[in-house]
N, CA, C and O atoms as a GROMACS GRO file, in nm:
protein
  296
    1UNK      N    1   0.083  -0.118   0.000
    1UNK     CA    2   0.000   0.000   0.000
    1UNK      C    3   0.088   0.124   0.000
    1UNK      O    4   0.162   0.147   0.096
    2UNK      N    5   0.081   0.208  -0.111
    2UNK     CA    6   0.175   0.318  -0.118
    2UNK      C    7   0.060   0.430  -0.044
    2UNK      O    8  -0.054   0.386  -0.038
    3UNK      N    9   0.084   0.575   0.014
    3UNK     CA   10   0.082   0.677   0.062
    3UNK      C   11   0.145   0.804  -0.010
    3UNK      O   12   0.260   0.846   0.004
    4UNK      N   13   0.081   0.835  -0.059
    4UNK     CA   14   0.170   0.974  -0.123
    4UNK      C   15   0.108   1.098   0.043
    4UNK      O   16   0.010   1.108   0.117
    5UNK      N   17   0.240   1.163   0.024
    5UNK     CA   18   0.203   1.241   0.120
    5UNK      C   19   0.124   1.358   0.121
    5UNK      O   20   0.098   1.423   0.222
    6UNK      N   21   0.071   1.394  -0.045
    6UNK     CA   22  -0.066   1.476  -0.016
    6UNK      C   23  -0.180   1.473  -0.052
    6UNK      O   24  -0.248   1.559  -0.108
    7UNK      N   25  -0.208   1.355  -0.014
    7UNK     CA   26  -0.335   1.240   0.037
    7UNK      C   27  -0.358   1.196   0.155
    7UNK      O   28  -0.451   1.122   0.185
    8UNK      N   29  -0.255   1.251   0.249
    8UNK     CA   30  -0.247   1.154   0.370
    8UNK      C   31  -0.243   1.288   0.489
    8UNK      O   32  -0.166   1.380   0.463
    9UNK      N   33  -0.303   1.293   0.581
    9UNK     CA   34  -0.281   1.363   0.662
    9UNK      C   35  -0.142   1.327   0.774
    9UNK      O   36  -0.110   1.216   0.816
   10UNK      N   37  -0.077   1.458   0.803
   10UNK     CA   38   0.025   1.398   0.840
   10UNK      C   39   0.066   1.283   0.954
   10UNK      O   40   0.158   1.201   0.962
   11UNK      N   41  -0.010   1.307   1.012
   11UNK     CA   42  -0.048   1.216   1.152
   11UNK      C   43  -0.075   1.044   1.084
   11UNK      O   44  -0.055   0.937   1.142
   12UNK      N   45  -0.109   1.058   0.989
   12UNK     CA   46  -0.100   0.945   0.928
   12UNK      C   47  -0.011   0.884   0.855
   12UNK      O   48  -0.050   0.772   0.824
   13UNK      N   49   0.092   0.910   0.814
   13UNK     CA   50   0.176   0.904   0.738
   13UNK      C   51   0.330   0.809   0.809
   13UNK      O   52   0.390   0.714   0.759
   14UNK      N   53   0.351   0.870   0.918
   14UNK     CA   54   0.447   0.787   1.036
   14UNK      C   55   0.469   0.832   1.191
   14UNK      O   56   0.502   0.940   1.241
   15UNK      N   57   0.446   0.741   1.229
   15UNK     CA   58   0.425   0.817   1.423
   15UNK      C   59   0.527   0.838   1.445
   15UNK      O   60   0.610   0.748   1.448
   16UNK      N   61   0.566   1.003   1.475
   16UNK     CA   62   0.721   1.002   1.551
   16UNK      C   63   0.721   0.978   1.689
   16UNK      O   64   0.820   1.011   1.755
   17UNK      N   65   0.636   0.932   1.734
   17UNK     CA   66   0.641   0.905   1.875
   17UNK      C   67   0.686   0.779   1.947
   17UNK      O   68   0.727   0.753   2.060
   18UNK      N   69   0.662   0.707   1.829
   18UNK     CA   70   0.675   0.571   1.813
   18UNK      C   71   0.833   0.587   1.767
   18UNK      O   72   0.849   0.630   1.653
   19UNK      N   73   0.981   0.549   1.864
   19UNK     CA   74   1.111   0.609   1.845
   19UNK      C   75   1.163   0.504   1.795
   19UNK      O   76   1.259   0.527   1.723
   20UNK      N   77   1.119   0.346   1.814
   20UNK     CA   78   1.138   0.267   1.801
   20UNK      C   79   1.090   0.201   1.657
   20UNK      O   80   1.166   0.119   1.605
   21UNK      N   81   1.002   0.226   1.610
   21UNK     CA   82   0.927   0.191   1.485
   21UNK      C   83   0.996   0.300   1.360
   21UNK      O   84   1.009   0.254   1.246
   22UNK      N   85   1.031   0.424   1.384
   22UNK     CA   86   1.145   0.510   1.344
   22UNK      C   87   1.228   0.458   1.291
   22UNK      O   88   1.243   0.442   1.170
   23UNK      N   89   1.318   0.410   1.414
   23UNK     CA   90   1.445   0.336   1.463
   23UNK      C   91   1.420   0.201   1.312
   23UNK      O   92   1.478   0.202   1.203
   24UNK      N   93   1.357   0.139   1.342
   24UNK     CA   94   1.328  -0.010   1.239
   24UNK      C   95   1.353   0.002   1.135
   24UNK      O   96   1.449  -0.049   1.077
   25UNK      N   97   1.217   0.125   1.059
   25UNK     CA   98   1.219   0.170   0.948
   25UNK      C   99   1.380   0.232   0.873
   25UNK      O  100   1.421   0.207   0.759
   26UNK      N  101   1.442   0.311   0.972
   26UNK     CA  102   1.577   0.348   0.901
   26UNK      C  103   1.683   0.267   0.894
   26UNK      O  104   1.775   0.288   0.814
   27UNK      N  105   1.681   0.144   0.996
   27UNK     CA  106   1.762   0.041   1.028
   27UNK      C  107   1.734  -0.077   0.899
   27UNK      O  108   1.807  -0.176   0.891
   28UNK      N  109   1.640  -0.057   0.820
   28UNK     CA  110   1.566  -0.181   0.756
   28UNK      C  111   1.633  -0.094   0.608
   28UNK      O  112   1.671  -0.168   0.518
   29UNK      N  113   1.644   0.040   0.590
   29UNK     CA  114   1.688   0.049   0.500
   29UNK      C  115   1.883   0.073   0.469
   29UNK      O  116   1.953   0.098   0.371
   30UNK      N  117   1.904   0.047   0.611
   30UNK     CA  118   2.064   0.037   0.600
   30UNK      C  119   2.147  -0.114   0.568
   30UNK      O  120   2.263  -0.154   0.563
   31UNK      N  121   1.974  -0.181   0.547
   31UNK     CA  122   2.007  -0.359   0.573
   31UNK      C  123   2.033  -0.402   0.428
   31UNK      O  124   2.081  -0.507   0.385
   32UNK      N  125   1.973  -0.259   0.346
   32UNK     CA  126   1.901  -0.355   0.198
   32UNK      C  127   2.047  -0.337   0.145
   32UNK      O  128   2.119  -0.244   0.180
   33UNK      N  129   2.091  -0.458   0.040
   33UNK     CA  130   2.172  -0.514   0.000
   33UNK      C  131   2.146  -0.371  -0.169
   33UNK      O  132   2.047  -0.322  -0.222
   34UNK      N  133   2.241  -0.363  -0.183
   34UNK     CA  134   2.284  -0.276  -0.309
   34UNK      C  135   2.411  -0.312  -0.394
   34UNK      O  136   2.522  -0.261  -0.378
   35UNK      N  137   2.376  -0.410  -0.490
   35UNK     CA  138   2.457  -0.528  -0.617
   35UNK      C  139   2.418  -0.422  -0.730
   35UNK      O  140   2.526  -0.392  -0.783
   36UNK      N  141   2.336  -0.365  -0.779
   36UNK     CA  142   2.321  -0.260  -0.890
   36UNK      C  143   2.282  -0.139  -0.907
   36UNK      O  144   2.239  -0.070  -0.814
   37UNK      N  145   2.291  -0.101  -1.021
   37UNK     CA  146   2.242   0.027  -1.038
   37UNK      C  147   2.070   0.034  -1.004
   37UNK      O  148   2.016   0.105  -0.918
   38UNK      N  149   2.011  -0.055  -1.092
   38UNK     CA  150   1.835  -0.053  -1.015
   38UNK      C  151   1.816  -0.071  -0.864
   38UNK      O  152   1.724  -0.019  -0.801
   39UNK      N  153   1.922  -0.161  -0.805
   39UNK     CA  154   1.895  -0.150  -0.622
   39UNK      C  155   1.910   0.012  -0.579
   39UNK      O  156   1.830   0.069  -0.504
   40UNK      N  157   2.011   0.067  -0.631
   40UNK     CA  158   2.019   0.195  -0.578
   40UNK      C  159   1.962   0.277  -0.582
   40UNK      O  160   1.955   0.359  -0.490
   41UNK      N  161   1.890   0.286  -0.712
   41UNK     CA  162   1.758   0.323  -0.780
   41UNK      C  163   1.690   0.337  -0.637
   41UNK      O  164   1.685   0.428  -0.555
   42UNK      N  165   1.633   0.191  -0.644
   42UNK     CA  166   1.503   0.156  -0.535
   42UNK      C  167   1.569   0.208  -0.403
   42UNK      O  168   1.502   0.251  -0.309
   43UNK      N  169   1.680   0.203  -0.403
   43UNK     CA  170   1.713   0.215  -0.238
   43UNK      C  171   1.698   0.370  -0.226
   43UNK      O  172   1.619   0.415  -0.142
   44UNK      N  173   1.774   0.459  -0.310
   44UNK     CA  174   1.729   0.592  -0.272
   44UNK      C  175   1.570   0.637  -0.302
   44UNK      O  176   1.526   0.737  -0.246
   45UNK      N  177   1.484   0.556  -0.397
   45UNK     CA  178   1.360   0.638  -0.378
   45UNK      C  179   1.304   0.577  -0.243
   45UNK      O  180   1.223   0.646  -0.181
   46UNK      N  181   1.338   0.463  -0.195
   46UNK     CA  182   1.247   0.421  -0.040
   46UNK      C  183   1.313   0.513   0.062
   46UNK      O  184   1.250   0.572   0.149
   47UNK      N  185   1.452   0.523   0.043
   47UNK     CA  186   1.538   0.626   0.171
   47UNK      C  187   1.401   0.771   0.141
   47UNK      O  188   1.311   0.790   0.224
   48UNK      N  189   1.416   0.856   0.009
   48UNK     CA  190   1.369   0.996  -0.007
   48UNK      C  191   1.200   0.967   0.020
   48UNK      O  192   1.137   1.051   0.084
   49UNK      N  193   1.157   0.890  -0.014
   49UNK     CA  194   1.005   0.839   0.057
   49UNK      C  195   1.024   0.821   0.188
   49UNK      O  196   0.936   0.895   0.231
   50UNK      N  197   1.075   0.777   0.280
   50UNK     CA  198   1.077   0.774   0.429
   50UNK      C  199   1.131   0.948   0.502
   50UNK      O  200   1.086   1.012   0.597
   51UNK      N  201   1.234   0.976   0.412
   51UNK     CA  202   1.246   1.114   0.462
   51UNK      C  203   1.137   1.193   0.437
   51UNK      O  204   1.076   1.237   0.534
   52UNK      N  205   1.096   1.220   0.318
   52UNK     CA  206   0.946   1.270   0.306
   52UNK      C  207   0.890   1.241   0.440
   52UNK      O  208   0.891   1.326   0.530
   53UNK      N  209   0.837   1.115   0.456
   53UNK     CA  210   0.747   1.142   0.541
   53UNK      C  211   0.773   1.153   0.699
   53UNK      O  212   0.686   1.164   0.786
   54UNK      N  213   0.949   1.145   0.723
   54UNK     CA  214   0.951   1.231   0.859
   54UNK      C  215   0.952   1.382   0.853
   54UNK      O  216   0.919   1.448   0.952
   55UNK      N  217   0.988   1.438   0.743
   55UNK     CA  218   0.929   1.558   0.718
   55UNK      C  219   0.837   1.636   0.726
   55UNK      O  220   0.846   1.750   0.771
   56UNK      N  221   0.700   1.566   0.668
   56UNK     CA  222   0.651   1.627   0.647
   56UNK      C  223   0.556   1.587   0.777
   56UNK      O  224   0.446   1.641   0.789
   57UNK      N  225   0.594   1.507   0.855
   57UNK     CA  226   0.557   1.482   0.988
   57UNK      C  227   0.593   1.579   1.087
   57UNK      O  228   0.515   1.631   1.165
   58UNK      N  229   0.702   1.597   1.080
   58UNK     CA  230   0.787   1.735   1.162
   58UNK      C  231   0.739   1.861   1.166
   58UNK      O  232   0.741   1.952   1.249
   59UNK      N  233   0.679   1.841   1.018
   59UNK     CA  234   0.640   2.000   0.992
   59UNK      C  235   0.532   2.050   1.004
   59UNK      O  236   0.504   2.168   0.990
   60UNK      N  237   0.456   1.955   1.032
   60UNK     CA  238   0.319   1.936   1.043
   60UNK      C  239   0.225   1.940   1.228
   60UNK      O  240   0.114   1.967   1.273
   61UNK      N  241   0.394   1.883   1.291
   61UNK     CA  242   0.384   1.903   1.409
   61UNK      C  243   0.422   2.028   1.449
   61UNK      O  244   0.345   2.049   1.542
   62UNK      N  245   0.478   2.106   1.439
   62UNK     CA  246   0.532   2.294   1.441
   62UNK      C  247   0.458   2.319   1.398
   62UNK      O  248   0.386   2.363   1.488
   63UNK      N  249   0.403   2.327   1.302
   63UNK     CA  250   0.316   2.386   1.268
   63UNK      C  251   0.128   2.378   1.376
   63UNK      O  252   0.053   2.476   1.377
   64UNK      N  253   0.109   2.303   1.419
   64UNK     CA  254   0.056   2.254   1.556
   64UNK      C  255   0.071   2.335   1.676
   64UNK      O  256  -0.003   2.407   1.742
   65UNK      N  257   0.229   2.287   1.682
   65UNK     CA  258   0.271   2.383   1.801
   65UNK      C  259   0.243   2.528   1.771
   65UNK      O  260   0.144   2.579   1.824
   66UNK      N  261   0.308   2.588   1.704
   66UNK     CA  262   0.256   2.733   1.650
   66UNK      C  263   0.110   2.787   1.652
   66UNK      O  264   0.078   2.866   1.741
   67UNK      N  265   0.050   2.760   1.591
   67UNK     CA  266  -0.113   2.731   1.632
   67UNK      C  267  -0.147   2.712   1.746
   67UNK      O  268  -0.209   2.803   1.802
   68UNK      N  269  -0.124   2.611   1.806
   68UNK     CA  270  -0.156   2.643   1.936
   68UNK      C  271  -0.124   2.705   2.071
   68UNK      O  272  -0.194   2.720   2.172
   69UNK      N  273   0.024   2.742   2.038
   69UNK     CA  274   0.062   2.863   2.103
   69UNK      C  275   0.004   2.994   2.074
   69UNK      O  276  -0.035   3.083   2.150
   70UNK      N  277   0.007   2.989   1.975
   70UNK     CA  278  -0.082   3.130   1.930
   70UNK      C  279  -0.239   3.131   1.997
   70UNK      O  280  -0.305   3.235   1.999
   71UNK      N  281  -0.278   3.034   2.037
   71UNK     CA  282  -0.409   3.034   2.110
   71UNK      C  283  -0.397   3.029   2.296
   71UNK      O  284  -0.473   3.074   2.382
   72UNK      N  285  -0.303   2.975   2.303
   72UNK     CA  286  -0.298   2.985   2.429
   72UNK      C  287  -0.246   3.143   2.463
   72UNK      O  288  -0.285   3.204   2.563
   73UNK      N  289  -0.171   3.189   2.382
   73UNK     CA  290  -0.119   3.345   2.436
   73UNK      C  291  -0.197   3.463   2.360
   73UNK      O  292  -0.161   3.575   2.325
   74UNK      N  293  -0.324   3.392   2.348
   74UNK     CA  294  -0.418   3.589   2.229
   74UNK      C  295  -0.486   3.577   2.332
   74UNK      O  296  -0.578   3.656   2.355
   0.00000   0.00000   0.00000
């Protein structure tokens, strides 16, 4: 099941809370074996797809925070 990330709300996309499931996901892509040019292929679009979506997880959370600081202090 693919996720593009603007279809997906961010909260959906990957729990950063979850440090450990994080942890897996980046550990799982330091595991994958790279013999060719198409592995590397695949390996950097799954690496730039996982960064995406701690990204846009990050940003999504500041952006939260901001907002709701802005409500707690008007």
């Amino acid at each position: 099941m693919k996720q593009e990330i603007g279809q997906s709300y961010y909260k959906e996309l990957i729990d950063l809370q979850d440090v450990e499931g994080v942890e897996a996901q980046i550990r799982s892509l330091l595991e994958i074996p790279i013999e060719s040019i198409s592995d590397l292929e695949m390996w950097l679009k799954s690496e730039k797809d996982l960064m995406n979506k701690i990204t846009e997880a990050m940003t999504g959370h500041q952006v939260d925070f901001y907002r709701d600081y802005g409500w707690v202090n008007s």
